[in-house]
N, CA, C and O atoms as a GROMACS GRO file, in nm:
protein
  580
    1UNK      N    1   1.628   2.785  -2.091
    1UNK     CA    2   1.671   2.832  -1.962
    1UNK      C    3   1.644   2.982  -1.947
    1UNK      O    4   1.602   3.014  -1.836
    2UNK      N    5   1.662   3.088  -2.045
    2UNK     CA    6   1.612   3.191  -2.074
    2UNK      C    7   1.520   3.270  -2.027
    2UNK      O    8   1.536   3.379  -1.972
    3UNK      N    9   1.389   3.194  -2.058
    3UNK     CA   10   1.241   3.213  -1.930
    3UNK      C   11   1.240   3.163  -1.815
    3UNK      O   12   1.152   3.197  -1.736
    4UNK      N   13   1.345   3.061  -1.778
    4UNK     CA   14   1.332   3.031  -1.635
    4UNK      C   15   1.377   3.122  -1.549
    4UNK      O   16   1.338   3.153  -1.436
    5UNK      N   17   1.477   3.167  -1.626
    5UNK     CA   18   1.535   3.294  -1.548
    5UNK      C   19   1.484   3.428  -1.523
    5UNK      O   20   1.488   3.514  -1.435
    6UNK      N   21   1.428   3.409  -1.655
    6UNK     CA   22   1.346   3.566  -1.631
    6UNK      C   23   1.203   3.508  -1.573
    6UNK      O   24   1.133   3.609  -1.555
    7UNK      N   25   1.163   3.446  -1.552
    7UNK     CA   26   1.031   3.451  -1.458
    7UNK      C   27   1.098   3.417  -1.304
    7UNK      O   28   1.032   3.437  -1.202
    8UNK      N   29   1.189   3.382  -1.303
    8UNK     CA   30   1.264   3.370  -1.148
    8UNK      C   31   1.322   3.531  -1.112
    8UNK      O   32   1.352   3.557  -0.996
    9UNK      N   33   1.336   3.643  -1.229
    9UNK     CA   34   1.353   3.785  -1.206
    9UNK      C   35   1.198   3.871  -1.140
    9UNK      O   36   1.209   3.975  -1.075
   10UNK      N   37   1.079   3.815  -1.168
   10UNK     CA   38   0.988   3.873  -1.103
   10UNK      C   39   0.974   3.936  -0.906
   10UNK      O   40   0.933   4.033  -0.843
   11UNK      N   41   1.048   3.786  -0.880
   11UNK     CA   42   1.064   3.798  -0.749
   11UNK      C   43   1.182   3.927  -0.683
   11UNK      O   44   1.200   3.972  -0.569
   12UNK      N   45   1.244   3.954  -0.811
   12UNK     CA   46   1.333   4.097  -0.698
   12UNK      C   47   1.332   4.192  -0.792
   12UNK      O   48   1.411   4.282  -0.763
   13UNK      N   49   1.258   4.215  -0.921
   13UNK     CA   50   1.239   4.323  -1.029
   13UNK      C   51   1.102   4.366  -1.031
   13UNK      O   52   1.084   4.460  -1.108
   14UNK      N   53   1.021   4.334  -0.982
   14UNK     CA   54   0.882   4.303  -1.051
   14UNK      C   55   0.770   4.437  -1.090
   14UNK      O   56   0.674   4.443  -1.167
   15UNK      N   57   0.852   4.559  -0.975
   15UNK     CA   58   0.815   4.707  -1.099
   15UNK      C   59   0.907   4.731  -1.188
   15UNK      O   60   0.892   4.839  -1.244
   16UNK      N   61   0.997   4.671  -1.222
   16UNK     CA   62   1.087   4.722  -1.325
   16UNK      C   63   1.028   4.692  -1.436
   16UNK      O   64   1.007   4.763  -1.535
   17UNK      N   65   0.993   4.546  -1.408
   17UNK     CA   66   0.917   4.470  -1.557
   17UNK      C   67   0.831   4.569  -1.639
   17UNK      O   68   0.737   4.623  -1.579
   18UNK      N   69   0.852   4.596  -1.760
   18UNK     CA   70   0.710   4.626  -1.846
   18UNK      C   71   0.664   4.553  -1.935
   18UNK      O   72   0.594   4.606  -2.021
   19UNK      N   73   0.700   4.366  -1.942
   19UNK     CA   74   0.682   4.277  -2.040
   19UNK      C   75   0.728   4.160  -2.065
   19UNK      O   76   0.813   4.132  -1.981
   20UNK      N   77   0.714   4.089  -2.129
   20UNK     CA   78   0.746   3.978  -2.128
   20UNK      C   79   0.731   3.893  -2.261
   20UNK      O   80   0.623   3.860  -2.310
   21UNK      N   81   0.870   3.861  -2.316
   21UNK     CA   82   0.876   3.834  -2.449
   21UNK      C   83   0.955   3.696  -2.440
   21UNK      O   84   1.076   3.688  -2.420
   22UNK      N   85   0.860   3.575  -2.461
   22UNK     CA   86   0.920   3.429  -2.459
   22UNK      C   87   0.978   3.402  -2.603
   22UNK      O   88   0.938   3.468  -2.698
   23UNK      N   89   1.086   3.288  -2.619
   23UNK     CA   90   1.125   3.299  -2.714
   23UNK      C   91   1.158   3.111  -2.744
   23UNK      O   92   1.265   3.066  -2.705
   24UNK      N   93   1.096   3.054  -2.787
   24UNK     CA   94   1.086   2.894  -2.802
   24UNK      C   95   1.097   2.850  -2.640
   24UNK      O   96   1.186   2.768  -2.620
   25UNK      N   97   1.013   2.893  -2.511
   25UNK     CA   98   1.061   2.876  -2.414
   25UNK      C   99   1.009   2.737  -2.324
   25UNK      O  100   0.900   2.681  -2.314
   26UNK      N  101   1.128   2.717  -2.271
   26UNK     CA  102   1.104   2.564  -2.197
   26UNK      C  103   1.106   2.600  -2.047
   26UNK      O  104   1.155   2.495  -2.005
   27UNK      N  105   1.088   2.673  -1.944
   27UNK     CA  106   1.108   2.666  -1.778
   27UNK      C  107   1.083   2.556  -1.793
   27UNK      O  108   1.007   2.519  -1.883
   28UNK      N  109   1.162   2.446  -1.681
   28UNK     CA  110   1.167   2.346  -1.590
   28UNK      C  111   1.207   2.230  -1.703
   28UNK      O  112   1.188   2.115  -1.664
   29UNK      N  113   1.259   2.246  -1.836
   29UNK     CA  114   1.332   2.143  -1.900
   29UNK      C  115   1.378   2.075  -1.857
   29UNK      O  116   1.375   1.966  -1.916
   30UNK      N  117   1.448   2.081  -1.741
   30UNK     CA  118   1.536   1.945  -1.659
   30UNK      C  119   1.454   1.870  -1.639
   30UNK      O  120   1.497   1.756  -1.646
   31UNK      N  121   1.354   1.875  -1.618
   31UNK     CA  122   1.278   1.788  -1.518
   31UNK      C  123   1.191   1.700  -1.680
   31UNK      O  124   1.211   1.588  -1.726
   32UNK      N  125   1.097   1.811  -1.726
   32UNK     CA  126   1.024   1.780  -1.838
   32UNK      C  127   1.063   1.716  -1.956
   32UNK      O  128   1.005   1.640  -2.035
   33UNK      N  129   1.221   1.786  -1.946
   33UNK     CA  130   1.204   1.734  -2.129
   33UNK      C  131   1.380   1.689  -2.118
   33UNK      O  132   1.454   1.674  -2.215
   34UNK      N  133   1.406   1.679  -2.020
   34UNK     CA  134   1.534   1.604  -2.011
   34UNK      C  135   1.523   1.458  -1.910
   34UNK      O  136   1.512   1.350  -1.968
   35UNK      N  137   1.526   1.461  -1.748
   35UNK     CA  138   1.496   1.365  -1.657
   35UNK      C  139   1.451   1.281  -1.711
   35UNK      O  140   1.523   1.184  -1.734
   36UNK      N  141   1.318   1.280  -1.752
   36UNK     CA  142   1.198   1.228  -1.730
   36UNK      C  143   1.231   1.109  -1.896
   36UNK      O  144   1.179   0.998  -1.908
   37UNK      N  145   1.291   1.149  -1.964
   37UNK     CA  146   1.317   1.173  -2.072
   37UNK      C  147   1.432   1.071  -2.110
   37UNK      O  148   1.417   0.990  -2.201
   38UNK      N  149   1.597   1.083  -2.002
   38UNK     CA  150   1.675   1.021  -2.013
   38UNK      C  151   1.679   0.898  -1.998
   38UNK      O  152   1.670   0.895  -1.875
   39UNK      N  153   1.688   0.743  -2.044
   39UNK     CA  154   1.757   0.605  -2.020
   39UNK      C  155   1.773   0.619  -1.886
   39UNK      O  156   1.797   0.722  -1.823
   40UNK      N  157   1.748   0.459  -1.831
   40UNK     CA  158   1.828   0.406  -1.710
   40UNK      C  159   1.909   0.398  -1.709
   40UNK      O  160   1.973   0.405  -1.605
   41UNK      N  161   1.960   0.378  -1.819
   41UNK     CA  162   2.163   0.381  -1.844
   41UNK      C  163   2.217   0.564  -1.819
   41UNK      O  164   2.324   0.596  -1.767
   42UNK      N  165   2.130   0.644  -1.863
   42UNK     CA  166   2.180   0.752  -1.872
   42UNK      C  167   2.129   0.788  -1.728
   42UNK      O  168   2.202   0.882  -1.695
   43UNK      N  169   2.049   0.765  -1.633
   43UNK     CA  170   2.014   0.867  -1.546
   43UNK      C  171   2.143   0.774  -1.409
   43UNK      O  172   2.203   0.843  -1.326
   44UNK      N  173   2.156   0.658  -1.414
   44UNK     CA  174   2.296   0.553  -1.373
   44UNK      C  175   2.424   0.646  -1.377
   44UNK      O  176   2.495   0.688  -1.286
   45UNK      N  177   2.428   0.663  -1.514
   45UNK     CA  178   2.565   0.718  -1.502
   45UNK      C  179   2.609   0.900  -1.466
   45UNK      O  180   2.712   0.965  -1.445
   46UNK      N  181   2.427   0.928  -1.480
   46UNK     CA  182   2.462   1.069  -1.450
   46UNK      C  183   2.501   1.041  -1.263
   46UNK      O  184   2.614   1.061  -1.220
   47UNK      N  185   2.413   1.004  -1.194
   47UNK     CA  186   2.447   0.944  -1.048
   47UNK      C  187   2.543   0.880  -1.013
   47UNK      O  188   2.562   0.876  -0.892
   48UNK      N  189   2.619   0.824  -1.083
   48UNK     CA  190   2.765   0.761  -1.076
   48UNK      C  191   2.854   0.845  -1.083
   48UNK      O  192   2.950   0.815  -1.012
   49UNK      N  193   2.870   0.979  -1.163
   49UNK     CA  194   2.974   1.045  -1.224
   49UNK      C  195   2.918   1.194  -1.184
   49UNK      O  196   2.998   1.286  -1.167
   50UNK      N  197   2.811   1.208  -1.172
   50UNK     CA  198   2.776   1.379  -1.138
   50UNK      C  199   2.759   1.430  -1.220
   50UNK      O  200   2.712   1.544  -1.217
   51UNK      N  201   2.789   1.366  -1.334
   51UNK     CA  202   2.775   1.477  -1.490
   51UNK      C  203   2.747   1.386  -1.624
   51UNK      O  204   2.830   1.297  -1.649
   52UNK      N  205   2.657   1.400  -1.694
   52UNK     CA  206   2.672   1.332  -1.844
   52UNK      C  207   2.665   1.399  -1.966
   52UNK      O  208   2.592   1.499  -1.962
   53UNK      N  209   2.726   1.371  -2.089
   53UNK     CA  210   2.733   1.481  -2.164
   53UNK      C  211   2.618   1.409  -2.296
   53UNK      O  212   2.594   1.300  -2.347
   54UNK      N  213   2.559   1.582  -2.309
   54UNK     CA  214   2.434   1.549  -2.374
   54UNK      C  215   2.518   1.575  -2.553
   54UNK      O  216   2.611   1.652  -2.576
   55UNK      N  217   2.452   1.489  -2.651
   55UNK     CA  218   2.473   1.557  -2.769
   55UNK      C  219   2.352   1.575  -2.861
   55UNK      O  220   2.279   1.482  -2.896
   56UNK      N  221   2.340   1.693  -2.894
   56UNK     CA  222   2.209   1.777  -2.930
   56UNK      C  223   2.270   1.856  -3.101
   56UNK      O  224   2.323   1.967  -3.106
   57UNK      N  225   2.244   1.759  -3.238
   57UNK     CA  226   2.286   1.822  -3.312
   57UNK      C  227   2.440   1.816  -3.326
   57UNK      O  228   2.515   1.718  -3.323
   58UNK      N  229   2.465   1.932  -3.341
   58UNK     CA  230   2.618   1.959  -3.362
   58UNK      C  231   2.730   1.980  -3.242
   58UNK      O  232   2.851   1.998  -3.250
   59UNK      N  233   2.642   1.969  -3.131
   59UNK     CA  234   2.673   2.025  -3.008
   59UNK      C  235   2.669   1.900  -2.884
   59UNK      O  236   2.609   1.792  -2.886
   60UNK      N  237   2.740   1.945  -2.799
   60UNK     CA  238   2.760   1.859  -2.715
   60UNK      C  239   2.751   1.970  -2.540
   60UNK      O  240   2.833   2.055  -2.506
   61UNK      N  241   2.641   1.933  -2.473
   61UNK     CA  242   2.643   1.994  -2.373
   61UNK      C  243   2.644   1.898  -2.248
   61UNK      O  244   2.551   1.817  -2.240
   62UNK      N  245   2.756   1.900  -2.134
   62UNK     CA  246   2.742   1.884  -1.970
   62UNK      C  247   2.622   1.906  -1.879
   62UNK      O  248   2.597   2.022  -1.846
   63UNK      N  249   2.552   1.812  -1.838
   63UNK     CA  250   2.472   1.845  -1.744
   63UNK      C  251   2.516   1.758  -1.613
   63UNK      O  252   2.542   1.637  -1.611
   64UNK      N  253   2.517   1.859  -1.495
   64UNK     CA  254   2.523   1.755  -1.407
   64UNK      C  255   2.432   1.748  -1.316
   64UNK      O  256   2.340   1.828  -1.310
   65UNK      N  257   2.449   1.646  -1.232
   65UNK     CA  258   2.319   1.595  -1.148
   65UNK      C  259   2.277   1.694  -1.062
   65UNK      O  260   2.156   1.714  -1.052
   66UNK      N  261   2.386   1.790  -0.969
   66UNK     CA  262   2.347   1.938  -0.895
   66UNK      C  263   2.246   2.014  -0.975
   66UNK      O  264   2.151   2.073  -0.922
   67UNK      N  265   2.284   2.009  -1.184
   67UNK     CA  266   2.163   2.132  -1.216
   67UNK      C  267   2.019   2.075  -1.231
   67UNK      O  268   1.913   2.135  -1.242
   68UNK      N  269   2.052   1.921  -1.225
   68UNK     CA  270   1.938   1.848  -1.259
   68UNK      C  271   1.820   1.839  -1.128
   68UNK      O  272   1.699   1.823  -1.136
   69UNK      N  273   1.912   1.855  -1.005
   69UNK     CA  274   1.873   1.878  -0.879
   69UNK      C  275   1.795   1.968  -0.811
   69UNK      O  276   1.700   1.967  -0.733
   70UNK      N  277   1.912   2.094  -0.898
   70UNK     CA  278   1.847   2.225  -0.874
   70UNK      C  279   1.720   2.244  -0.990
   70UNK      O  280   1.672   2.354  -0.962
   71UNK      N  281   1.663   2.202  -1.078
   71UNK     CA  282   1.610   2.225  -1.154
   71UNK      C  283   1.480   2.167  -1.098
   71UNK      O  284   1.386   2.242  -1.069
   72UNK      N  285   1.474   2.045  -1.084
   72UNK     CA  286   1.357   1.998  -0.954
   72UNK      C  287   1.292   2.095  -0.832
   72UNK      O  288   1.184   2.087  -0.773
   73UNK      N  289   1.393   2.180  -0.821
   73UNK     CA  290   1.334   2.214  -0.693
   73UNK      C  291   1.292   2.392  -0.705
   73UNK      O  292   1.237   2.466  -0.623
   74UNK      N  293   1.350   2.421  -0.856
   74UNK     CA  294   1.287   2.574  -0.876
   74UNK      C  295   1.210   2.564  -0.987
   74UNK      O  296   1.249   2.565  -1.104
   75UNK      N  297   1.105   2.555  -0.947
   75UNK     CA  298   0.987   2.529  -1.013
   75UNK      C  299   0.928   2.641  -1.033
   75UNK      O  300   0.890   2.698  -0.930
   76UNK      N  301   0.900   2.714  -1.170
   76UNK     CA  302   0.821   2.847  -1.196
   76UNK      C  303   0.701   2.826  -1.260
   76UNK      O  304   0.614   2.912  -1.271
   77UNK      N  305   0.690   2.681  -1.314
   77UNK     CA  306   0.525   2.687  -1.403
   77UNK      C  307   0.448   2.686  -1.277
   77UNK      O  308   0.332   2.703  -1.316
   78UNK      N  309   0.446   2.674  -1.133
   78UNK     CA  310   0.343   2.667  -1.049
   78UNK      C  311   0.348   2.790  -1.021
   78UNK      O  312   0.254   2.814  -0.945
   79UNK      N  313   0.441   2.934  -1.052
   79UNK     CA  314   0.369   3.052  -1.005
   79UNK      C  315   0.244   3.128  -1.043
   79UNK      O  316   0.171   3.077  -1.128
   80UNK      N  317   0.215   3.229  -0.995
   80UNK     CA  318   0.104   3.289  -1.048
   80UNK      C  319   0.194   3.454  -1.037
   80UNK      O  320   0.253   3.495  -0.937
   81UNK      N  321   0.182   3.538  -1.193
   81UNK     CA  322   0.205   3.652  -1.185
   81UNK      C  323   0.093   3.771  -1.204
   81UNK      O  324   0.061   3.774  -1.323
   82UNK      N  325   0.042   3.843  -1.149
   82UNK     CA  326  -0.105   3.911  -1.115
   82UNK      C  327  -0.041   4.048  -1.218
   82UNK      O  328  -0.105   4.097  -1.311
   83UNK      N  329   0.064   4.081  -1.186
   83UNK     CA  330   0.081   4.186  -1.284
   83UNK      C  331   0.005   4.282  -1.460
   83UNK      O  332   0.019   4.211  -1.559
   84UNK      N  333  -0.029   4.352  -1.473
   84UNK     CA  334  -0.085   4.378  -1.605
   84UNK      C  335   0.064   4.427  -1.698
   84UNK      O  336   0.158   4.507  -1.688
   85UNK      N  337   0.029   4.351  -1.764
   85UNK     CA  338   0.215   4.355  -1.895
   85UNK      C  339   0.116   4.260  -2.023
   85UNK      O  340   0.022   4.181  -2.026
   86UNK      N  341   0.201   4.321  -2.108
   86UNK     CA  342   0.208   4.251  -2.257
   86UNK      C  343   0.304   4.118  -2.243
   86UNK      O  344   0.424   4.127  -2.217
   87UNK      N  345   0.256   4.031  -2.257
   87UNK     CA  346   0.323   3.919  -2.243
   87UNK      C  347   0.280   3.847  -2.383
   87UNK      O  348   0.172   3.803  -2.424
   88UNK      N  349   0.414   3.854  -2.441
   88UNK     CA  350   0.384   3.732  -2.550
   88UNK      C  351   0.509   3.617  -2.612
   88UNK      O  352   0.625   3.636  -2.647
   89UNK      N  353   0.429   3.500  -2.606
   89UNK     CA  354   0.566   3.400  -2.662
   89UNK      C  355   0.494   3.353  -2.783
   89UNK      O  356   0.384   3.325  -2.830
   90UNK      N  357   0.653   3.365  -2.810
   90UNK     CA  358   0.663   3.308  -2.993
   90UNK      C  359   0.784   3.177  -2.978
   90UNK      O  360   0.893   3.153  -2.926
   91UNK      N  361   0.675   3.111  -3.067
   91UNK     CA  362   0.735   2.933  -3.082
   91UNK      C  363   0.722   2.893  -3.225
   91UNK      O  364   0.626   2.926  -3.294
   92UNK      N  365   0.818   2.824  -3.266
   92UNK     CA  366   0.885   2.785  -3.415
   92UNK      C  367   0.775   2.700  -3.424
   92UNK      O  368   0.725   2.683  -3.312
   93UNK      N  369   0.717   2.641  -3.513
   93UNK     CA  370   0.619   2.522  -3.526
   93UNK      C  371   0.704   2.381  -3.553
   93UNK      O  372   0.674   2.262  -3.550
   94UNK      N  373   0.832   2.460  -3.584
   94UNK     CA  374   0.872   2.306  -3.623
   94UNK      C  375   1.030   2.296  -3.525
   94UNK      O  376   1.142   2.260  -3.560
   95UNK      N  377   0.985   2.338  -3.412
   95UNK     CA  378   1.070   2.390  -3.282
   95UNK      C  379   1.077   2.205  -3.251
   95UNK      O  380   0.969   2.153  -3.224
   96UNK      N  381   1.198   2.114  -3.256
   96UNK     CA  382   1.264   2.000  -3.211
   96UNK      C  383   1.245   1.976  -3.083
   96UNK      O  384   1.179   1.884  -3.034
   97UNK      N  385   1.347   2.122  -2.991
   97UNK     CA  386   1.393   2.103  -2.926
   97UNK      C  387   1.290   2.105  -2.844
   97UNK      O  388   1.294   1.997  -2.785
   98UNK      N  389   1.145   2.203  -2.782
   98UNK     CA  390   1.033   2.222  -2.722
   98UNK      C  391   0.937   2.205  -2.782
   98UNK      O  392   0.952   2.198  -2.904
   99UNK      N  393   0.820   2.192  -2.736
   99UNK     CA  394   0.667   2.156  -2.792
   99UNK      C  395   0.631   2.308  -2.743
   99UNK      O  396   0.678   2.372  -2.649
  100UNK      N  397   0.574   2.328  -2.796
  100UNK     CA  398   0.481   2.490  -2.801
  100UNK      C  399   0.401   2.451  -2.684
  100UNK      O  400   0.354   2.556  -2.640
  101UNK      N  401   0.359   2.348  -2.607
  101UNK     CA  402   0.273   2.349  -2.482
  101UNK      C  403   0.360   2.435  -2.402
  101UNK      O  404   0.310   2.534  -2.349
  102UNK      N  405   0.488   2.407  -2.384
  102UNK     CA  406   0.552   2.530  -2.284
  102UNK      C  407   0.540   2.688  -2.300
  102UNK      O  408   0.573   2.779  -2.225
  103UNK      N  409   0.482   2.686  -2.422
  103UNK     CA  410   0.484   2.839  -2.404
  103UNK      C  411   0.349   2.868  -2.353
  103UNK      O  412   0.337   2.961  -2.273
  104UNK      N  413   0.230   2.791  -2.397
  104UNK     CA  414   0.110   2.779  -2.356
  104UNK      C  415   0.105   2.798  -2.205
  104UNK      O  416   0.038   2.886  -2.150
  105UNK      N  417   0.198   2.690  -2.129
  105UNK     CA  418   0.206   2.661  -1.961
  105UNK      C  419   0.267   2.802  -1.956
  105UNK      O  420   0.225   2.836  -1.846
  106UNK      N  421   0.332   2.898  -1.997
  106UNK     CA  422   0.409   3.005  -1.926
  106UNK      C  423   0.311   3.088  -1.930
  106UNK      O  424   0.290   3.155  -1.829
  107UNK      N  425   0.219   3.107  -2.059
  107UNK     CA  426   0.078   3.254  -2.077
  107UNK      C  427   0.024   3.182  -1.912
  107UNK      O  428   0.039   3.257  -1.816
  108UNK      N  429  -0.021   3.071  -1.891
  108UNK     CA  430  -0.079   3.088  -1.821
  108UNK      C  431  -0.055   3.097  -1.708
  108UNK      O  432  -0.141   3.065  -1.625
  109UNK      N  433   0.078   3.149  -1.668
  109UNK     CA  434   0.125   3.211  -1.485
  109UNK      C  435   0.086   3.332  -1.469
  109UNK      O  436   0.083   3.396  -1.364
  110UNK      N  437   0.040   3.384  -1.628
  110UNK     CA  438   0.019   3.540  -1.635
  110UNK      C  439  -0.132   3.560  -1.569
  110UNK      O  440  -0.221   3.500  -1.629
  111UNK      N  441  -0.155   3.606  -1.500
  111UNK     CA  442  -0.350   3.601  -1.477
  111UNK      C  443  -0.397   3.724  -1.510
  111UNK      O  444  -0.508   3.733  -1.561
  112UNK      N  445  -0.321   3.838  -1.486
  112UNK     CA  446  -0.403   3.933  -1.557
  112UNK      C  447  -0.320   4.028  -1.665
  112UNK      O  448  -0.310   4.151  -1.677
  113UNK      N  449  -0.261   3.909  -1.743
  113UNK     CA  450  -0.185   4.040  -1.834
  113UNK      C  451  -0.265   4.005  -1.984
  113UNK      O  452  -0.316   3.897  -2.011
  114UNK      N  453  -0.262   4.098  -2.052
  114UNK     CA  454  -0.249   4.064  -2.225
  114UNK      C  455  -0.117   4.013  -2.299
  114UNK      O  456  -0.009   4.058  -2.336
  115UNK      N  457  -0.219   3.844  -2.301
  115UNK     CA  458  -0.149   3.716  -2.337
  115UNK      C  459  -0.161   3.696  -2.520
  115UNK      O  460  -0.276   3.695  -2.564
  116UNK      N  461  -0.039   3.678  -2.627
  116UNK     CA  462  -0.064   3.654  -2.708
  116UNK      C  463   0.055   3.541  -2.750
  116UNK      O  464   0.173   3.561  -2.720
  117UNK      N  465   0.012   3.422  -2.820
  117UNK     CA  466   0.102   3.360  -2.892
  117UNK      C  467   0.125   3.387  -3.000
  117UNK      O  468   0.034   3.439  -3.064
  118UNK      N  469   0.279   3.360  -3.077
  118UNK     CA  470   0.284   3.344  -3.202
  118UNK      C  471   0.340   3.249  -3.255
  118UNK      O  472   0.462   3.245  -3.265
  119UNK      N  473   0.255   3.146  -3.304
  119UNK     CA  474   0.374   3.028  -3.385
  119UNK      C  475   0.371   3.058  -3.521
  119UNK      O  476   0.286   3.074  -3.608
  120UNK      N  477   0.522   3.060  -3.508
  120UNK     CA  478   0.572   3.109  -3.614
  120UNK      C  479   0.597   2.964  -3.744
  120UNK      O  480   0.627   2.845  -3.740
  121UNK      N  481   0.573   3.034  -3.814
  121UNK     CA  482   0.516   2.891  -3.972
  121UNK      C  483   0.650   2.840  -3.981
  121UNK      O  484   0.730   2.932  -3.995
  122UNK      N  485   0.728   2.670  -3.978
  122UNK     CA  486   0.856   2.660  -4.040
  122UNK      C  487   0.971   2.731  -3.949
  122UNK      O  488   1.082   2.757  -3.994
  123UNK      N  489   0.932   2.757  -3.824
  123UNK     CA  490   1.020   2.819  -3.755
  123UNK      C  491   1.057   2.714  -3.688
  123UNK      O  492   0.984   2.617  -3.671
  124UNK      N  493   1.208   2.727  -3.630
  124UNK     CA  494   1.314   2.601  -3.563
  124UNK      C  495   1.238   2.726  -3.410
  124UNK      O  496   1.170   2.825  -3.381
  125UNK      N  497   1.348   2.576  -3.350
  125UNK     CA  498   1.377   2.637  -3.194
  125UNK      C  499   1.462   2.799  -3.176
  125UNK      O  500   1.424   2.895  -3.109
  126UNK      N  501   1.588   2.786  -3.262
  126UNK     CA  502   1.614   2.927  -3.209
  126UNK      C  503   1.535   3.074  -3.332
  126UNK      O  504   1.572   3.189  -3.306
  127UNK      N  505   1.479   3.063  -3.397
  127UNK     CA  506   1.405   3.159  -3.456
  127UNK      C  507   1.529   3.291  -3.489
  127UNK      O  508   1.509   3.406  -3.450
  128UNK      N  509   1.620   3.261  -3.545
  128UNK     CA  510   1.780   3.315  -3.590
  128UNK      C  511   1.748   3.354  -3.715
  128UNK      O  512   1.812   3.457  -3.733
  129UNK      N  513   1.691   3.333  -3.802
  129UNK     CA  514   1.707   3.357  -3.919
  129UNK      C  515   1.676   3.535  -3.917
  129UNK      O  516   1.656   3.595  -3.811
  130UNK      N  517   1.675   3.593  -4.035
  130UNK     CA  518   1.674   3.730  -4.037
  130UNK      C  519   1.498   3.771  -4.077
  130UNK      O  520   1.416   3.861  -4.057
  131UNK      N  521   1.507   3.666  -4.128
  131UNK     CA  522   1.301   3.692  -4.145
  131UNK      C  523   1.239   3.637  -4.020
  131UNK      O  524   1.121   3.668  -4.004
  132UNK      N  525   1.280   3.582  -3.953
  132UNK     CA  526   1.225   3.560  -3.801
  132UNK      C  527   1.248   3.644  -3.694
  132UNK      O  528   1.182   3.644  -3.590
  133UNK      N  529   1.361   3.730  -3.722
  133UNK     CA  530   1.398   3.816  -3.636
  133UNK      C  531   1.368   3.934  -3.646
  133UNK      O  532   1.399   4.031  -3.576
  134UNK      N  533   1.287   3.924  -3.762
  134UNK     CA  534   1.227   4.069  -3.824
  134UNK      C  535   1.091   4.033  -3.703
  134UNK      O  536   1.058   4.119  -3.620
  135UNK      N  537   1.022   3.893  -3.709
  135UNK     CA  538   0.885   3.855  -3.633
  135UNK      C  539   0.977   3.937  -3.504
  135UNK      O  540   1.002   4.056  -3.518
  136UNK      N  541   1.020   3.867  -3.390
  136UNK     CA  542   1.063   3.874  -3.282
  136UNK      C  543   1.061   4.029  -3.241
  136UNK      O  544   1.006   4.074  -3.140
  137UNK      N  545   1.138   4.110  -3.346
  137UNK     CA  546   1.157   4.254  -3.346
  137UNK      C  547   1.042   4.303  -3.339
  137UNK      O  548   1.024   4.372  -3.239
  138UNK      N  549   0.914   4.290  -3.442
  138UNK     CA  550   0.786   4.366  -3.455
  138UNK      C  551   0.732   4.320  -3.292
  138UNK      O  552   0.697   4.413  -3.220
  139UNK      N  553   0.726   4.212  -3.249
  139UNK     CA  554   0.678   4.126  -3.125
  139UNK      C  555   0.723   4.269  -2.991
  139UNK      O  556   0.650   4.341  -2.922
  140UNK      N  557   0.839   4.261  -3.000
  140UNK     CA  558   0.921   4.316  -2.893
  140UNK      C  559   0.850   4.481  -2.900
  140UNK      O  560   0.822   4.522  -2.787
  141UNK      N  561   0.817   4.586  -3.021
  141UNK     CA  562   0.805   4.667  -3.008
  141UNK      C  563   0.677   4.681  -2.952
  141UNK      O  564   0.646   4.760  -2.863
  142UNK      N  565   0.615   4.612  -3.000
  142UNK     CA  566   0.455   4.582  -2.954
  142UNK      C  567   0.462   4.562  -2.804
  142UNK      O  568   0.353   4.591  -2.754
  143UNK      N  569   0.539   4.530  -2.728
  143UNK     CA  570   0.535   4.486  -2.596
  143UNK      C  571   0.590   4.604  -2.574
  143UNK      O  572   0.502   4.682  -2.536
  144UNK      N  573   0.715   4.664  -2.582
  144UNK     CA  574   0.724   4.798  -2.498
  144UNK      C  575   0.666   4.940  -2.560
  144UNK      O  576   0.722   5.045  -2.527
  145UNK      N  577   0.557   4.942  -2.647
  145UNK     CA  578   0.486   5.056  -2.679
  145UNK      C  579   0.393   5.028  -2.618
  145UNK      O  580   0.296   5.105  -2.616
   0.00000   0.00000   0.00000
């Protein structure tokens, strides 16, 4: 949700920006990698009840049919950003939760910036560890120098 948001910040920041640093990123997950995704039993009862609760791991998250709604209809992989910025996403290789094509689909809203990926070897979805965050850190300085 992370990059959805920040590529939905272009539209009222967009000289502020000096970059753009993805981080296992999914824009439009509702639709892609949840909807599309869920049981007839599950997409039933999300429409019956307004809400179904997802369990992911150790965790248990609420989605309801309004974000699933709203998620349909703010669509950012169809923008185009013309801007020149360092734009780079870094994706775990062994990321569960996303396929590294999303980070692929996000370089390419960029049209004229310097685009780099990094998949990171043995890296999960959240890239937490302290030797990954050492990657993320070197990533980040590189984008605002």
């Amino acid at each position: 949700m992370g990059a959805w948001i920040s590529l939905n910040q272009f539209k009222f920041f967009k000289e502020q920006i000096i970059g753009f640093l993805g981080i296992g990123s999914a824009p439009e997950f509702l639709d892609g990698l949840m909807w599309k995704k869920f049981s007839k039993k599950m997409k039933k009862e999300i429409k019956k009840n307004g809400i179904i609760n997802l369990k992911h791991g150790d965790y248990e998250y609420p989605i309801s049919l309004q974000l699933i709604k709203d998620g349909k209809k703010n669509k950012v992989l169809n923008k185009k950003i013309y801007q020149k910025l360092n734009v780079t996403m870094i994706h775990g290789d062994k990321d569960e939760s996303v396929p590294v094509s999303y980070s692929r689909k996000v370089l390419k809203i960029f049209k004229k910036s310097r685009k780099k990926l990094v998949i990171v070897k043995n890296g999960d979805h959240s890239l937490s560890s302290s030797k990954w965050l050492k990657v993320l850190k070197k990533e980040l300085k590189l984008i605002i120098s």
